[in-house]
PDB file of N, CA, C and O in Angstrom, chain B, residues numbered from 101:
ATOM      1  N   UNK B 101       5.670 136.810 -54.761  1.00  0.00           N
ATOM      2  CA  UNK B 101       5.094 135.489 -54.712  1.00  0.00           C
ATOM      3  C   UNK B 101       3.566 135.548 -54.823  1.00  0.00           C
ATOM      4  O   UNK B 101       2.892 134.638 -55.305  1.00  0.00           O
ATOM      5  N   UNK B 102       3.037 136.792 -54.295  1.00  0.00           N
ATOM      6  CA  UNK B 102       1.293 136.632 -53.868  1.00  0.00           C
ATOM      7  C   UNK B 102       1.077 137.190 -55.195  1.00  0.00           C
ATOM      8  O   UNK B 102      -0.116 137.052 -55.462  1.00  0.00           O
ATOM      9  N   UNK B 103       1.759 137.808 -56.228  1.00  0.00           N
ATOM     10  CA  UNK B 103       1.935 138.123 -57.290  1.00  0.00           C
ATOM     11  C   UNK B 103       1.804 137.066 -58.772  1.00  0.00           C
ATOM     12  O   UNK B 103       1.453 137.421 -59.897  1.00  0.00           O
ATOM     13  N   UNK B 104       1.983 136.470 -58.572  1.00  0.00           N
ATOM     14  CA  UNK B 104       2.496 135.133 -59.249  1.00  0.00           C
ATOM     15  C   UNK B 104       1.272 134.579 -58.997  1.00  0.00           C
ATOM     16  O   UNK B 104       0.432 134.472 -59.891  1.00  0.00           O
ATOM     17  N   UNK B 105       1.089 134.228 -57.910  1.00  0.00           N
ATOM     18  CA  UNK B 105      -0.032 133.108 -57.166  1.00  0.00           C
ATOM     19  C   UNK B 105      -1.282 133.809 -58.055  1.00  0.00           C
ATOM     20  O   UNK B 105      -1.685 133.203 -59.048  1.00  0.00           O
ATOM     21  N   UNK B 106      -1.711 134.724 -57.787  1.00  0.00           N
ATOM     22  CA  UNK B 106      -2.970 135.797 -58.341  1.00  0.00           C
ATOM     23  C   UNK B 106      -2.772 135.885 -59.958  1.00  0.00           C
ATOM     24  O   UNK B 106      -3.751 136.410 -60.488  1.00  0.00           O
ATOM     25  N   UNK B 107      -1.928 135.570 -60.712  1.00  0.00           N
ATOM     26  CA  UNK B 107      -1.835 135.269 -61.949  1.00  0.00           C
ATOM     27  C   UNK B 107      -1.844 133.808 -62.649  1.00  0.00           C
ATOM     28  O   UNK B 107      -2.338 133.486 -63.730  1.00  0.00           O
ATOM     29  N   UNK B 108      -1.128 133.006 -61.675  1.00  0.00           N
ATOM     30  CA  UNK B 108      -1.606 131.886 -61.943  1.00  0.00           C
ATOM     31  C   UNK B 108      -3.168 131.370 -61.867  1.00  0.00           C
ATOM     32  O   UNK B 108      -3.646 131.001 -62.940  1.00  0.00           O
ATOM     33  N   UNK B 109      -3.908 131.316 -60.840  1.00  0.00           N
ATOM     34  CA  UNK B 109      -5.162 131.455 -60.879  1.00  0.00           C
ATOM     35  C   UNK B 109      -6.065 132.403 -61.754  1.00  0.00           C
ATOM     36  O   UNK B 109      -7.177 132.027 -62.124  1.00  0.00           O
ATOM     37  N   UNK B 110      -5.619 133.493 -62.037  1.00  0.00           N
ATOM     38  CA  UNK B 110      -6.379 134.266 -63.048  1.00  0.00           C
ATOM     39  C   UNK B 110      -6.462 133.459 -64.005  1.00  0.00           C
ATOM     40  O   UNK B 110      -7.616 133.178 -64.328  1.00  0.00           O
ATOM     41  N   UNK B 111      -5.219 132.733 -64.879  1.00  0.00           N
ATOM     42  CA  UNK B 111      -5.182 132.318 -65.904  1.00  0.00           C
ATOM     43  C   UNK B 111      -6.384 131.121 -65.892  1.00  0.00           C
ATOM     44  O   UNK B 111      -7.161 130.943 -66.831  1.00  0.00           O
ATOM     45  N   UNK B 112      -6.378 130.444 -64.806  1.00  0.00           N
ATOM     46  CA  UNK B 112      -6.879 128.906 -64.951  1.00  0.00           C
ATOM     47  C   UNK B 112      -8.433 129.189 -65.033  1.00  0.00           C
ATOM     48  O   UNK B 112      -9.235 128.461 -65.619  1.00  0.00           O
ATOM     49  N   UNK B 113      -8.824 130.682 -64.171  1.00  0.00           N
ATOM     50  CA  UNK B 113     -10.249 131.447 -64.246  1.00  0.00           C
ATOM     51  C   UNK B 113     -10.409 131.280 -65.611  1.00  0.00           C
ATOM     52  O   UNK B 113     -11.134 130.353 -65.971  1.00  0.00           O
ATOM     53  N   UNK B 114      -9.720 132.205 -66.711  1.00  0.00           N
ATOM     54  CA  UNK B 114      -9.543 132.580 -67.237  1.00  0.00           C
ATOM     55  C   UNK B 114      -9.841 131.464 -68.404  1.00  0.00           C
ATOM     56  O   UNK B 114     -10.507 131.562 -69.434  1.00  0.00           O
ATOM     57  N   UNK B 115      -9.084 130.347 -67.845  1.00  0.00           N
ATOM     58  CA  UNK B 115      -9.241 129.512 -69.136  1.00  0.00           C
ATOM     59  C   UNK B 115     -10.528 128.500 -69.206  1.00  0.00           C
ATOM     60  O   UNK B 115     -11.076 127.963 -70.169  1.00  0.00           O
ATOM     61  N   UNK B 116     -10.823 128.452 -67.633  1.00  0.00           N
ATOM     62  CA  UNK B 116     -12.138 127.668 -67.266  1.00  0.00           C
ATOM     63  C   UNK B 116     -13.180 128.291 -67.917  1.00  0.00           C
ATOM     64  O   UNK B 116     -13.878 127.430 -68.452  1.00  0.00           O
ATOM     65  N   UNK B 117     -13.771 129.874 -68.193  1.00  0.00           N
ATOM     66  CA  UNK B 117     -14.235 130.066 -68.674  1.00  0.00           C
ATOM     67  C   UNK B 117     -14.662 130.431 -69.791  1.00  0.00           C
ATOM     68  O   UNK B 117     -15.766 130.814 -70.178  1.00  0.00           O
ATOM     69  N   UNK B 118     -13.417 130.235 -70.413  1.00  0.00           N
ATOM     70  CA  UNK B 118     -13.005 130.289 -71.915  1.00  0.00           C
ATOM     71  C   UNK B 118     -13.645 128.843 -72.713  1.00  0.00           C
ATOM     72  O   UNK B 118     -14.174 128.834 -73.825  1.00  0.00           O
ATOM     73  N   UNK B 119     -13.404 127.516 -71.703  1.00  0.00           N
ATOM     74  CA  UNK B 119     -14.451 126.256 -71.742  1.00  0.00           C
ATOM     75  C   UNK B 119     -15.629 126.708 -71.603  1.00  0.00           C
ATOM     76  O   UNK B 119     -15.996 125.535 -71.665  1.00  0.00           O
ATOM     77  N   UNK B 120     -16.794 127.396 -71.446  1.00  0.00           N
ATOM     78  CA  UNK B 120     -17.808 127.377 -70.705  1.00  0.00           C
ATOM     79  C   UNK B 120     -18.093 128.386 -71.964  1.00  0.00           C
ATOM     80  O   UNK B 120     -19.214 128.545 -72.447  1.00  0.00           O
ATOM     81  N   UNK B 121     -16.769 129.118 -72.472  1.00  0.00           N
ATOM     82  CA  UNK B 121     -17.656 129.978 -72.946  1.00  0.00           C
ATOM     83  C   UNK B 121     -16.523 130.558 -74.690  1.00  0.00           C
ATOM     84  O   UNK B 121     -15.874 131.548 -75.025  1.00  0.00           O
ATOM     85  N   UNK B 122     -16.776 129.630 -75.109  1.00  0.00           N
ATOM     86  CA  UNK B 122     -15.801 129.531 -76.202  1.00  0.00           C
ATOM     87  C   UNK B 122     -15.887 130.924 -77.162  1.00  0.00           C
ATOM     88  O   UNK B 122     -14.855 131.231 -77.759  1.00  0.00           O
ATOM     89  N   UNK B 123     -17.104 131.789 -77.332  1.00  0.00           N
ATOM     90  CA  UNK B 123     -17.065 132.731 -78.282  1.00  0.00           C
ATOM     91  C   UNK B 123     -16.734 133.826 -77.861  1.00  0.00           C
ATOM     92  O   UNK B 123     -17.132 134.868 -78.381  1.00  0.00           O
ATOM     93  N   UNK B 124     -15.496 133.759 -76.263  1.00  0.00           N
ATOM     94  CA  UNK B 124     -14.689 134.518 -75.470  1.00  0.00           C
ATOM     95  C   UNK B 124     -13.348 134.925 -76.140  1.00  0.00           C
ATOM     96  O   UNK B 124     -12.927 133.981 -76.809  1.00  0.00           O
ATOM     97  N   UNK B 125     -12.670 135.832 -76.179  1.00  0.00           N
ATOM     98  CA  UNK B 125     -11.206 135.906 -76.747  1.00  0.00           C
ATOM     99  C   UNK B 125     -11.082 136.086 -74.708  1.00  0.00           C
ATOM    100  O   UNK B 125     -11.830 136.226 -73.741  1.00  0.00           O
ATOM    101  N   UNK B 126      -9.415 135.942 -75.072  1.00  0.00           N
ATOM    102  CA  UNK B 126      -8.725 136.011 -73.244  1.00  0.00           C
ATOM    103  C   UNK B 126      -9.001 136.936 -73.070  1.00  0.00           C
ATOM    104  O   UNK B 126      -9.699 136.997 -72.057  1.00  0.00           O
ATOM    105  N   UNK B 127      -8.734 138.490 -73.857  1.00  0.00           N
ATOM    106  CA  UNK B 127      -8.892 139.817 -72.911  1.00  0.00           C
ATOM    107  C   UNK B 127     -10.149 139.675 -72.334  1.00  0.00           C
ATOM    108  O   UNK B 127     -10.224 139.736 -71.107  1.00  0.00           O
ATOM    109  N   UNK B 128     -11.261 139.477 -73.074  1.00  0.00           N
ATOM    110  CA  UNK B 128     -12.522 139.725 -72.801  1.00  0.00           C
ATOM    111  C   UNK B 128     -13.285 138.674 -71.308  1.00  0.00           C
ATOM    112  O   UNK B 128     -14.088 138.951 -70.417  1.00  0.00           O
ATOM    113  N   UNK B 129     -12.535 137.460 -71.671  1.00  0.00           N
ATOM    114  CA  UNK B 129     -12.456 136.530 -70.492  1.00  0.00           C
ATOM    115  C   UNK B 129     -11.867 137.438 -69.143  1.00  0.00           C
ATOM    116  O   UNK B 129     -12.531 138.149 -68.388  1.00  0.00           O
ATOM    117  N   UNK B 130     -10.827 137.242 -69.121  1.00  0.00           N
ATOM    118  CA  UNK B 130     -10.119 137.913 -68.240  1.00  0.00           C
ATOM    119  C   UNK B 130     -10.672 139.299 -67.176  1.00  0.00           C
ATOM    120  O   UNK B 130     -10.578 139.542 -65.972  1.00  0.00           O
ATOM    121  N   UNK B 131     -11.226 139.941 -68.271  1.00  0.00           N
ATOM    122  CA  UNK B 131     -12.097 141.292 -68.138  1.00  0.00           C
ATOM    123  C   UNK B 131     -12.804 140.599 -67.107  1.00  0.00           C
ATOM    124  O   UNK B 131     -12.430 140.764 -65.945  1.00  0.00           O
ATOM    125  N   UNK B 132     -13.791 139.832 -67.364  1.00  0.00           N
ATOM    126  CA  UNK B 132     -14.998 139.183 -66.568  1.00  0.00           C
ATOM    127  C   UNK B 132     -14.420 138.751 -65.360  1.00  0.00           C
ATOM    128  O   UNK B 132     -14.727 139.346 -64.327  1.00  0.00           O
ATOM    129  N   UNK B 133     -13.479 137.628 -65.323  1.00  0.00           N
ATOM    130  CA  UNK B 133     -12.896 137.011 -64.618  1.00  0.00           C
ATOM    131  C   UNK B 133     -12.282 138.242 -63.053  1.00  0.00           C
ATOM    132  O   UNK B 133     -12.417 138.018 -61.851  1.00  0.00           O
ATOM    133  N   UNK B 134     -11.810 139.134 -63.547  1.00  0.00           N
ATOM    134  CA  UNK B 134     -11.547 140.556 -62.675  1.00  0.00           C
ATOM    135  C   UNK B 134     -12.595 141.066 -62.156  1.00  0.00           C
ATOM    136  O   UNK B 134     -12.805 141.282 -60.963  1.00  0.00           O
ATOM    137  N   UNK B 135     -13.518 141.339 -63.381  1.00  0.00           N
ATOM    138  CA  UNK B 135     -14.366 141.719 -62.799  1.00  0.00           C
ATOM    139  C   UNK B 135     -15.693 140.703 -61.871  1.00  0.00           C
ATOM    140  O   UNK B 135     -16.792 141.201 -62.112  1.00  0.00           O
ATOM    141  N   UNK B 136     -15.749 140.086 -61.400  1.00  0.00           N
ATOM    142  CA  UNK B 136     -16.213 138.906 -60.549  1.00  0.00           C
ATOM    143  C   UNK B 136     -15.062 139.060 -59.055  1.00  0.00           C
ATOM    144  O   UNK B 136     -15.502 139.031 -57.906  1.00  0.00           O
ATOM    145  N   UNK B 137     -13.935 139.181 -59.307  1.00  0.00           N
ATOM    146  CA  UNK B 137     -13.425 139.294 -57.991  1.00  0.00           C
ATOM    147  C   UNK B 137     -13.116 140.600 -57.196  1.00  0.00           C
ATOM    148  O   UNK B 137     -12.659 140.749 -56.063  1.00  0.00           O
ATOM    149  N   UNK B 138     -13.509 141.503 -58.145  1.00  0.00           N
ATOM    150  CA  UNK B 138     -14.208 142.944 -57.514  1.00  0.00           C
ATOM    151  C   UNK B 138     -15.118 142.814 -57.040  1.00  0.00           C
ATOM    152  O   UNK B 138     -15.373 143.381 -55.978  1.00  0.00           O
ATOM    153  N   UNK B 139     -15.765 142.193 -57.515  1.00  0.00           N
ATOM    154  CA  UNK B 139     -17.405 141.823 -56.747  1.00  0.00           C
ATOM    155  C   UNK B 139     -16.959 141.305 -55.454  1.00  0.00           C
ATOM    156  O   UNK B 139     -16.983 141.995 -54.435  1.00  0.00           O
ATOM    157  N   UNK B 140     -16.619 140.290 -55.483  1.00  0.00           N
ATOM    158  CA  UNK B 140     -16.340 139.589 -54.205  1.00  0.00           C
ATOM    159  C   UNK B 140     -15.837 139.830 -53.543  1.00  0.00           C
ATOM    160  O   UNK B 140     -16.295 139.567 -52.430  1.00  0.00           O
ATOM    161  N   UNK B 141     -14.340 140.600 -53.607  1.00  0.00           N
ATOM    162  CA  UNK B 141     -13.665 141.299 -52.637  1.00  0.00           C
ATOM    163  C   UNK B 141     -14.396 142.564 -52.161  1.00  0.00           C
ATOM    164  O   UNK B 141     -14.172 143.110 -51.080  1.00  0.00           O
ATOM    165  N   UNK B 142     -15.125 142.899 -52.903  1.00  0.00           N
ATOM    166  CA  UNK B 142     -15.658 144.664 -52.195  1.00  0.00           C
ATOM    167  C   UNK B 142     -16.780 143.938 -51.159  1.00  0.00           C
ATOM    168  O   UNK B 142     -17.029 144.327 -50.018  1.00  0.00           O
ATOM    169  N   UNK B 143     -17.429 142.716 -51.887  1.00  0.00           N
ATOM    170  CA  UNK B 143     -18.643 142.598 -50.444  1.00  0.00           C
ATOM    171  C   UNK B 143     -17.704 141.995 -49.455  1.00  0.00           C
ATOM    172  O   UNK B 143     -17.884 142.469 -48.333  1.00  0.00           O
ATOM    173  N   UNK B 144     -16.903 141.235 -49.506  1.00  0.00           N
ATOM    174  CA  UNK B 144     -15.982 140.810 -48.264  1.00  0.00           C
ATOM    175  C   UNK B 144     -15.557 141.732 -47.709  1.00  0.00           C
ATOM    176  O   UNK B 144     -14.999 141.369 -46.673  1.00  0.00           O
ATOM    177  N   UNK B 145     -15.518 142.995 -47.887  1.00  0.00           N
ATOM    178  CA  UNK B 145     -14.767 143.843 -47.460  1.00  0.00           C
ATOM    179  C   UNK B 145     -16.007 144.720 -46.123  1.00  0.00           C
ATOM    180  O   UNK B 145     -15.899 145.267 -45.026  1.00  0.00           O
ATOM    181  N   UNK B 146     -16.761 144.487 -46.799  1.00  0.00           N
ATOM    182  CA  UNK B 146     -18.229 144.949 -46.324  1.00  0.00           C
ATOM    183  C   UNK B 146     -18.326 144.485 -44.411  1.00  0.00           C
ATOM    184  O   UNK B 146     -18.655 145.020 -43.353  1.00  0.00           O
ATOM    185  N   UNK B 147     -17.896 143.410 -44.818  1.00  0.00           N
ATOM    186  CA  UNK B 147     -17.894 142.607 -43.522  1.00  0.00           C
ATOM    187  C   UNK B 147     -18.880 142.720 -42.791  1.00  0.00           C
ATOM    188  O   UNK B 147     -19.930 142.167 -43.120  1.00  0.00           O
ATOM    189  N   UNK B 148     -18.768 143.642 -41.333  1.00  0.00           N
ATOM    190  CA  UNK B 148     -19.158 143.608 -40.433  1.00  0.00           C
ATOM    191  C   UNK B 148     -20.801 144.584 -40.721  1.00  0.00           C
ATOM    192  O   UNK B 148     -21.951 144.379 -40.331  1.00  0.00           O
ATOM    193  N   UNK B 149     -20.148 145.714 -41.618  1.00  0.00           N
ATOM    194  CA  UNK B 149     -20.943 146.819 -42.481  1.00  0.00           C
ATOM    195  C   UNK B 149     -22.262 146.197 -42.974  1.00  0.00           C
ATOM    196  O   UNK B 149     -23.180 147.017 -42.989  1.00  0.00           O
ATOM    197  N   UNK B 150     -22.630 144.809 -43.431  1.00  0.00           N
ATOM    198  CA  UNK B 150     -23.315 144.366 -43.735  1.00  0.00           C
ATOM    199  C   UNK B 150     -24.640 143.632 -42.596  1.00  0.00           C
ATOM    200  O   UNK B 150     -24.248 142.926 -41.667  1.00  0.00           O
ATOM    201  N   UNK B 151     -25.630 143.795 -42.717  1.00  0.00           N
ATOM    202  CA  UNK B 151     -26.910 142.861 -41.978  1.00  0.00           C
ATOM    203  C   UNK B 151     -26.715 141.584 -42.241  1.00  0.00           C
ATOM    204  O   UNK B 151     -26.608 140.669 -41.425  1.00  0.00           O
ATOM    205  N   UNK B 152     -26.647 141.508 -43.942  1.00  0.00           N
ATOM    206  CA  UNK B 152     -27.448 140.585 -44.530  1.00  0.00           C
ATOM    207  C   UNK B 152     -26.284 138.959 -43.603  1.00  0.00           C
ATOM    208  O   UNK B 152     -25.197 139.081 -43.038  1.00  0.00           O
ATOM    209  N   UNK B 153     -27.026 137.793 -43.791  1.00  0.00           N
ATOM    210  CA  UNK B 153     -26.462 136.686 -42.578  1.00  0.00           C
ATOM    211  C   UNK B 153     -25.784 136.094 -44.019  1.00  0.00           C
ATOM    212  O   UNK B 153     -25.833 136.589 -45.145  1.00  0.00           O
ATOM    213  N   UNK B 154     -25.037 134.656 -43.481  1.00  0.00           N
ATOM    214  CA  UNK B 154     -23.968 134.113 -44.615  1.00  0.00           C
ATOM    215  C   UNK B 154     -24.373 133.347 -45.848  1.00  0.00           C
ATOM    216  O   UNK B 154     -23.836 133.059 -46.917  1.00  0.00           O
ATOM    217  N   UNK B 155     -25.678 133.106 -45.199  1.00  0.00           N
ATOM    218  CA  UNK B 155     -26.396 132.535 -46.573  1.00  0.00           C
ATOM    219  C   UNK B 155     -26.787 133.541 -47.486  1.00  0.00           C
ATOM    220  O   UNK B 155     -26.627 133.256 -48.672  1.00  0.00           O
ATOM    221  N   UNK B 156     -27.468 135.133 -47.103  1.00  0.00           N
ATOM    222  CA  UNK B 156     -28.186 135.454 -47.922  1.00  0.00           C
ATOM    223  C   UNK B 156     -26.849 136.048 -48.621  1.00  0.00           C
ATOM    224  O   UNK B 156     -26.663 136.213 -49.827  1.00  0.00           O
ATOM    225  N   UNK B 157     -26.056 136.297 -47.655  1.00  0.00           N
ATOM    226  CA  UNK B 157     -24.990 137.107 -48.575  1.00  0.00           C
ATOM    227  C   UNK B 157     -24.528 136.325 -49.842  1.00  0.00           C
ATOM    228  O   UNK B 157     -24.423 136.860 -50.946  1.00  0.00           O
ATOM    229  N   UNK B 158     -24.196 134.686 -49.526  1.00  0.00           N
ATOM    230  CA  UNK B 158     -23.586 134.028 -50.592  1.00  0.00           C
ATOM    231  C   UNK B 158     -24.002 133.676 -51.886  1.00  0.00           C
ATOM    232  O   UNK B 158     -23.532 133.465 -53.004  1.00  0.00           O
ATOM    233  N   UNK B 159     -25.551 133.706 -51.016  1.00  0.00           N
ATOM    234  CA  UNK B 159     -26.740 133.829 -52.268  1.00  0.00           C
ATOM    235  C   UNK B 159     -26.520 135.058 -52.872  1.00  0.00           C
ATOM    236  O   UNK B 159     -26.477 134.763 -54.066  1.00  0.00           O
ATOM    237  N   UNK B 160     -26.375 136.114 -52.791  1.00  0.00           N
ATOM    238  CA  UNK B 160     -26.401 137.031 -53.323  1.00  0.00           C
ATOM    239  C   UNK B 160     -24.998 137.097 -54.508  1.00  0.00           C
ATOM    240  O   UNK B 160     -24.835 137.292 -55.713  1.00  0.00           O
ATOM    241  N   UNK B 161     -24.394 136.880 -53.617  1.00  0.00           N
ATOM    242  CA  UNK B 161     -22.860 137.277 -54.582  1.00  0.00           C
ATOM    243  C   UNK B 161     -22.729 136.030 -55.498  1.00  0.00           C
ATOM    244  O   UNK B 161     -21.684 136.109 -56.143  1.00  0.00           O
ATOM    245  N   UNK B 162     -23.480 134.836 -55.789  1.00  0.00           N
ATOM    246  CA  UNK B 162     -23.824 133.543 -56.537  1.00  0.00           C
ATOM    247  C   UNK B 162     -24.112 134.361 -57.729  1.00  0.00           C
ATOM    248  O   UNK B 162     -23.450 134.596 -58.740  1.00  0.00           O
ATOM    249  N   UNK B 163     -25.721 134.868 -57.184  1.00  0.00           N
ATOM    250  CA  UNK B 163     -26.355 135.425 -58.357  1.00  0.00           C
ATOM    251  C   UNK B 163     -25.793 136.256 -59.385  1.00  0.00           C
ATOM    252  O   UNK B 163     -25.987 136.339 -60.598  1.00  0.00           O
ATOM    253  N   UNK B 164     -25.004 136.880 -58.529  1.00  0.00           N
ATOM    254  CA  UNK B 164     -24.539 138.551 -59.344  1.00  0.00           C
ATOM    255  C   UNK B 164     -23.154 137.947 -59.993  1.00  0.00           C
ATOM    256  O   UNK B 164     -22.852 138.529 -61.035  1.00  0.00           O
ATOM    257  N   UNK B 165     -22.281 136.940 -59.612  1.00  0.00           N
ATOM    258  CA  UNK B 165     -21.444 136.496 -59.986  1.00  0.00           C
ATOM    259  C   UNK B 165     -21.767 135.487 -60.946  1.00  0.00           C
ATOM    260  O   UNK B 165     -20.870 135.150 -61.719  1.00  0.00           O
ATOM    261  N   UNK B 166     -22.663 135.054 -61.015  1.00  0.00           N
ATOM    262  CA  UNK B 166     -23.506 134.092 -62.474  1.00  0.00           C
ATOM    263  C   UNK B 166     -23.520 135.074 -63.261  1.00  0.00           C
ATOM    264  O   UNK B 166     -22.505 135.159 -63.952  1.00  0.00           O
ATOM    265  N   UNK B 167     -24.514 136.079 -63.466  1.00  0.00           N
ATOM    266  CA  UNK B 167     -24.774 137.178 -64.026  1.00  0.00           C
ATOM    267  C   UNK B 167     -23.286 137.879 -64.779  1.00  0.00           C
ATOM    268  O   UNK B 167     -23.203 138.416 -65.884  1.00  0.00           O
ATOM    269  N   UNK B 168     -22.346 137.686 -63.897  1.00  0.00           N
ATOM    270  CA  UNK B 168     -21.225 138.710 -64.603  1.00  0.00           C
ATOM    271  C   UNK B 168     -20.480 137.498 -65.616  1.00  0.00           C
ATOM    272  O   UNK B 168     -19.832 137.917 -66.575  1.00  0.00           O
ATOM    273  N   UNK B 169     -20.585 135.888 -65.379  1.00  0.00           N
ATOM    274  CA  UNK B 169     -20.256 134.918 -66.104  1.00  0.00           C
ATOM    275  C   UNK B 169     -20.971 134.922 -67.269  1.00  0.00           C
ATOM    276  O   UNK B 169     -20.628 134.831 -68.448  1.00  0.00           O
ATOM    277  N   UNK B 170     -22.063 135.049 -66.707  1.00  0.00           N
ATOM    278  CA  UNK B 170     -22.946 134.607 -68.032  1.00  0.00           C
ATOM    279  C   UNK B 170     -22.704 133.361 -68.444  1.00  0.00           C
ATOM    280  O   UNK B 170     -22.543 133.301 -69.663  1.00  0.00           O
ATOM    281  N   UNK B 171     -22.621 132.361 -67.890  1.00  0.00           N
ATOM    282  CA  UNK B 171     -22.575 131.238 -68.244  1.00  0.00           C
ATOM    283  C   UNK B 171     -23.983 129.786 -67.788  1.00  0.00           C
ATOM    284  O   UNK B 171     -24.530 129.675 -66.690  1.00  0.00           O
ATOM    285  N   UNK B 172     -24.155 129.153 -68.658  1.00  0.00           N
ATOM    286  CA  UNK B 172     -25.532 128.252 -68.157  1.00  0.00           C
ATOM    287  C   UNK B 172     -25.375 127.615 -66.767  1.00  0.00           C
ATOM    288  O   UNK B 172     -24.402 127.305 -66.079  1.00  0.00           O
ATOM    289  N   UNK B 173     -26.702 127.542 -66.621  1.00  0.00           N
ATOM    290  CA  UNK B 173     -26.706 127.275 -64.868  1.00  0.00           C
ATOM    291  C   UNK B 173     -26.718 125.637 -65.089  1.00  0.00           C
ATOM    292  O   UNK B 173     -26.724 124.882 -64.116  1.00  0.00           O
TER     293      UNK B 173
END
């Protein structure tokens, strides 16, 4: 089921930024799309491991997660 769920949402990632970013084919979307929730899951994972407070963190993972979109602000 959590299987399914994580593919369904990939796709809709997937296709949201395929809007945003039309001179995307899916693999290459997709690619991004993964790679953005590596990002996010490894600093979540960080948790406690981390100083930084909830703003700077979110700020942070904004930026770097724009950056891996590449899409206009």
């Amino acid at each position: 089921m959590a299987m399914a769920l994580q593919a369904a949402y990939t796709e809709r990632l997937v296709s949201a930024l395929r809007n945003l970013r039309p001179e995307l084919d899916d693999e290459h979307a997709e690619m991004i799309v993964r790679a953005v929730f590596l990002l996010v899951n490894g600093a979540v994972s960080l948790g406690p491991a981390t100083r930084f407070s909830e703003q700077r963190m979110r700020a942070l993972l904004g930026s770097m997660a724009g950056a891996c979109l590449e899409v206009p602000a």
